[in-house]
C-alpha positions in Angstrom: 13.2 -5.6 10.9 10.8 -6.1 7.5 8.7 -7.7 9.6 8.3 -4.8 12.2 7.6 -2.4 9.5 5.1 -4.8 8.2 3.1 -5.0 11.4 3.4 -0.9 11.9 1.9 -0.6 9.0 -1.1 -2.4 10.0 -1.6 -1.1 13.0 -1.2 2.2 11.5 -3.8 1.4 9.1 -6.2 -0.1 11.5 -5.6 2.8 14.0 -6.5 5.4 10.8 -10.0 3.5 10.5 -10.7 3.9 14.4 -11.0 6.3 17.3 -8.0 4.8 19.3 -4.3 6.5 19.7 -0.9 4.1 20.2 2.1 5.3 21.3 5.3 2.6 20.4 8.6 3.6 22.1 11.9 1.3 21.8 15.6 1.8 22.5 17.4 3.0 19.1 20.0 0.2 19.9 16.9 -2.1 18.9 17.0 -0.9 15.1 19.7 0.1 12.2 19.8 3.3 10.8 18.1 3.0 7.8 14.8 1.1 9.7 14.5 3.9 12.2 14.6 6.5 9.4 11.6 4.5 7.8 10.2 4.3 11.3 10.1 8.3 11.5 8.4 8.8 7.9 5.5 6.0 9.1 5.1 8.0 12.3 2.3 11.0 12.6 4.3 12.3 15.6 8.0 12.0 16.2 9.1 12.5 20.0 12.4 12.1 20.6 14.0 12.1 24.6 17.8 12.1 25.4 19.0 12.1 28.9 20.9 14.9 30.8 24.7 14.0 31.0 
């Protein structure tokens, strides 16, 4: 998970210094709790989608 967060951040970083946009998605199965919480403060935009029952 660290090392997810680690390579977020660099993109991040390198997308701040360019003209380029990057949209990530995953499953929240994929991460705990407290990394997708850390996930949403390192985001610019936060969409989320749940399906129709």
């Amino acid at each position: 998970d660290w090392k997810m967060l680690s390579f977020i951040n660099s993109l991040r970083s390198t997308l701040r210094s360019s003209n380029a946009v990057c949209m990530i998605t995953f499953p929240p199965s994929v991460l705990s709790l407290p990394f997708c919480t850390r996930w949403q403060h390192l985001a610019d935009t936060l969409l989320s989608v749940k399906a129709l029952p």
